[in-house]
LUMZA-254620 format. One record per residue: residue number from 1; residue in three letters; x, y, z of N, C-alpha, C in turn. Coordinates in Angstrom, 2 decimals. Layout:
# LUMZA-254620
  pos  code      n.x      n.y      n.z     ca.x     ca.y     ca.z      c.x      c.y      c.z
  NUM   ALA        X        Y        Z        X        Y        Z        X        Y        Z
...
# end
This chain:
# LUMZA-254620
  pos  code      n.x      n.y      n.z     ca.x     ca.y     ca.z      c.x      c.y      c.z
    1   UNK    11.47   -29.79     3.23    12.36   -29.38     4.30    12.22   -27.87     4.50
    2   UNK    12.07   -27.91     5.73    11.72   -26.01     5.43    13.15   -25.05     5.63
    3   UNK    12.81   -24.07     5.31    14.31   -23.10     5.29    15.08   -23.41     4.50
    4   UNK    14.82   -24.17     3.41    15.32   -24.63     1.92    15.38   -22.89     1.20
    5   UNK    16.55   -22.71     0.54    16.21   -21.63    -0.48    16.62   -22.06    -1.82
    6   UNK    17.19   -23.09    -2.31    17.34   -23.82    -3.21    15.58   -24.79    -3.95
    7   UNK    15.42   -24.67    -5.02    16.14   -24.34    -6.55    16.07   -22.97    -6.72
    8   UNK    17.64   -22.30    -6.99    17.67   -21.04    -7.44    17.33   -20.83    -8.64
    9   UNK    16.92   -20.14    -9.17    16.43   -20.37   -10.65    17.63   -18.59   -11.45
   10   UNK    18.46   -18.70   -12.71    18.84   -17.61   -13.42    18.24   -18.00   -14.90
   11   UNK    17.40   -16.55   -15.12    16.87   -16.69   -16.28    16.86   -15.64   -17.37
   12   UNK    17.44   -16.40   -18.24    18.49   -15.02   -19.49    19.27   -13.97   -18.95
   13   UNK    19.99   -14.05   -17.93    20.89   -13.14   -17.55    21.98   -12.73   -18.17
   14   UNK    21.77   -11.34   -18.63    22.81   -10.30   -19.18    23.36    -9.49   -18.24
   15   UNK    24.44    -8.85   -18.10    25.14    -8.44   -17.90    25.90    -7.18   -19.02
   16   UNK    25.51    -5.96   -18.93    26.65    -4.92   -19.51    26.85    -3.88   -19.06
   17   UNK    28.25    -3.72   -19.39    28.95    -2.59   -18.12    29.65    -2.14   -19.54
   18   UNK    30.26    -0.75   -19.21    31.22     0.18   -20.26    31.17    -0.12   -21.75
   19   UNK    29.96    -0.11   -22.32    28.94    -0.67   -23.58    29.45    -1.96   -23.99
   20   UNK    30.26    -3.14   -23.06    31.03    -4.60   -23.01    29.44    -5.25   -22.63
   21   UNK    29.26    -5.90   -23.38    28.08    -7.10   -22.79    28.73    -8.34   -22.44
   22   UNK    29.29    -8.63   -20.98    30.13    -9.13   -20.28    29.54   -10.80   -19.94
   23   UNK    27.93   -10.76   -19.87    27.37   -11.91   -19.93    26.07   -11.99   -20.55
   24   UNK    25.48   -12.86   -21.15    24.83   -12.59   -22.28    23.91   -14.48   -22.21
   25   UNK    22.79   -14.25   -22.12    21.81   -14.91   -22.36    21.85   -16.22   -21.18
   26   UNK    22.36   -16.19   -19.79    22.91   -17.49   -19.25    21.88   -17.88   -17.99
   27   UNK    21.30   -18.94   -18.34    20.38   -20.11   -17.42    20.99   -20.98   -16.98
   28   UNK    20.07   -20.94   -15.95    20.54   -22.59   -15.45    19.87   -22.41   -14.17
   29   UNK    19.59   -23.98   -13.35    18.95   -24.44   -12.23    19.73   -24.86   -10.79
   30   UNK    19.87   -24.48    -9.89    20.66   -25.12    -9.19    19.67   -25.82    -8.04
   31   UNK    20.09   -27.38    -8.10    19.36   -27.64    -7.25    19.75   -27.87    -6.02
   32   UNK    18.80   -28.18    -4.80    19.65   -28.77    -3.28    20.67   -30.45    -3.76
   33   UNK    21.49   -30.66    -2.91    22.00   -31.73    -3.27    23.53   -31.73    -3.70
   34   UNK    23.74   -32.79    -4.69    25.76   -32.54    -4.84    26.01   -31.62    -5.22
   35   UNK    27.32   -30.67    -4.78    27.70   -29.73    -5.09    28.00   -29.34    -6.28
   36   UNK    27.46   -27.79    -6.65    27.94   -27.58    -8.57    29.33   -26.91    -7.98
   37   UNK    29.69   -27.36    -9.28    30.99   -26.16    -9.49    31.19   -25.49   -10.74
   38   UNK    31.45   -24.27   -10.62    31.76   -22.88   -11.72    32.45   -23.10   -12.36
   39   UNK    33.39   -23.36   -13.15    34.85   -23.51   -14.54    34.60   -22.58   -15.44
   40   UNK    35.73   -21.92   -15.83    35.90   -21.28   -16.88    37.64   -20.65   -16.69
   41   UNK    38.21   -20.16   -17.73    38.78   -19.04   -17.88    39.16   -18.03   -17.32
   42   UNK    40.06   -17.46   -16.94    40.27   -16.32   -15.95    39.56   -15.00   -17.20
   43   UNK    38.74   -14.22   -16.62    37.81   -13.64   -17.12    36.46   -13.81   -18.27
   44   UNK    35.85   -15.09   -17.90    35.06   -15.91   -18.36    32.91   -15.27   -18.31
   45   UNK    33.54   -14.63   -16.31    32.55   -14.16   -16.12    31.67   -14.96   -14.82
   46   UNK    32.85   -16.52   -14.61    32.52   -16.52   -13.23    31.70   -16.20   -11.84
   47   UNK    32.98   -14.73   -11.49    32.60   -14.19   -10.36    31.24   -12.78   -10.54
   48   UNK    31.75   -12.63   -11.77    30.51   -11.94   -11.88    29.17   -12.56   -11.80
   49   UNK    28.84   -13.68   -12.16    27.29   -14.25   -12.44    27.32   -14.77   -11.01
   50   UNK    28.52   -15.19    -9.84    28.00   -15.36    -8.55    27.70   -13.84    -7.81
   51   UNK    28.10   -12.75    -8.02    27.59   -11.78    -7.67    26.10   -11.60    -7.98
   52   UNK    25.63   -11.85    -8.98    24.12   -11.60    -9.59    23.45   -12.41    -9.19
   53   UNK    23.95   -13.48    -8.90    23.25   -14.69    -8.23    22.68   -14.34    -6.79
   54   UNK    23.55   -13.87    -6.39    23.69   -13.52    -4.55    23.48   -12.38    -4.40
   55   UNK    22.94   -11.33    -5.22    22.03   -10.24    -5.24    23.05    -9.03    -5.05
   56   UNK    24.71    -9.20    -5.11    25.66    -8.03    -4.86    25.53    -7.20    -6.01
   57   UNK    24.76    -7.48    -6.96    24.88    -6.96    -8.38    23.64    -7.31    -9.10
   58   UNK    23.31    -5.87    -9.71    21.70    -6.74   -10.55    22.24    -6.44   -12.31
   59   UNK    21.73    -7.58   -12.36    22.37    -7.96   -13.96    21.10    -6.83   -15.02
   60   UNK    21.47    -6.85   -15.93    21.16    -5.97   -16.80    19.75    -6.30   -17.74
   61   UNK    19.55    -7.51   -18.00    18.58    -7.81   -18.01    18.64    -9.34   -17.85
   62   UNK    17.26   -10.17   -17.69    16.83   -11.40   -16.93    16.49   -11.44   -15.67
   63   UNK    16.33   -12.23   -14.90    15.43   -12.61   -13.39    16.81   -13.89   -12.58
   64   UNK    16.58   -13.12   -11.18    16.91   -14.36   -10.68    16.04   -14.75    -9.57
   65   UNK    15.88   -16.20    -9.57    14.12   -16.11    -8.22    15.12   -17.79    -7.85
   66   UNK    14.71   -17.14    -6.62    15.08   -18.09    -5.25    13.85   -18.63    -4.76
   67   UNK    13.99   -19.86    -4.13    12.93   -20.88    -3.76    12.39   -20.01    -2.32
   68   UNK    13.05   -19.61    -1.94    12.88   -19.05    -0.25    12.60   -17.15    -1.12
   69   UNK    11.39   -16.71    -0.02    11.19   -14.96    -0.19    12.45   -14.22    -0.03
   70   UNK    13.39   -14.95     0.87    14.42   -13.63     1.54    15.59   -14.60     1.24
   71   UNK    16.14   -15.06     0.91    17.38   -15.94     0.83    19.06   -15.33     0.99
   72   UNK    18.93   -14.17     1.29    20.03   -13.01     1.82    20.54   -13.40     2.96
   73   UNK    19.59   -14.22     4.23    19.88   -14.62     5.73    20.74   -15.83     5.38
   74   UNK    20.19   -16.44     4.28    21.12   -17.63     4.15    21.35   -18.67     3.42
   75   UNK    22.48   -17.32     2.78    23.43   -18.32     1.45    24.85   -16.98     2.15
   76   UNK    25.86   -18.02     1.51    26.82   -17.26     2.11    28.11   -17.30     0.55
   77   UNK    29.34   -16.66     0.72    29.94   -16.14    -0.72    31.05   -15.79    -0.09
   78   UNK    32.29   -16.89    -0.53    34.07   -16.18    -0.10    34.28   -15.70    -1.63
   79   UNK    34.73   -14.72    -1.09    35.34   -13.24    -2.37    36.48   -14.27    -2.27
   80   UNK    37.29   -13.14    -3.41    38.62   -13.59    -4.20    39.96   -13.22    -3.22
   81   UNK    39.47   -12.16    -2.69    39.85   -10.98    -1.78    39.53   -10.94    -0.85
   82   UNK    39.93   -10.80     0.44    39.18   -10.26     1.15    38.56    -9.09     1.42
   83   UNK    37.57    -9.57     2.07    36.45    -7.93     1.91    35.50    -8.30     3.19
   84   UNK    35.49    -6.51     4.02    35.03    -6.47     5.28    33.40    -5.91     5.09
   85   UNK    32.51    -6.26     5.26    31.23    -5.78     5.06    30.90    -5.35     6.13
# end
């Protein structure tokens, strides 16, 4: 199907901010198809790894590679908050 940007691929993604290593070693595949959903904990680390995912944030060390070259045109992300870009 073209204009697919799915399977996103995150690979060993860390995360550290204020010498806190906030996320630490986390994979996984997402493929096209039934919807995933996120769970955790209110400060688990969540919204952070969808930021890194969706390129608002580059994680500290690991890769994230998207099926599509540019996948910025289209994947889309409701904040917690609102927020005017």
């Amino acid at each position: 199907m073209s204009g697919m940007i799915l399977p996103m691929l995150l690979k060993d993604i860390a995360f550290q901010a204020g010498g806190r290593r906030l996320l630490d070693g986390v994979s996984l595949r997402l493929e096209a198809g039934p919807k995933t959903v996120i769970l955790g904990p209110n400060g688990a680390g969540k919204s952070l790894l969808m930021r890194i995912a969706h390129g608002l944030v580059a994680p500290s060390a690991g890769e994230v590679v998207w099926h599509a070259p540019d996948p910025g045109r289209r994947q889309a992300m409701v904040f917690q908050r609102p927020v005017l870009l």
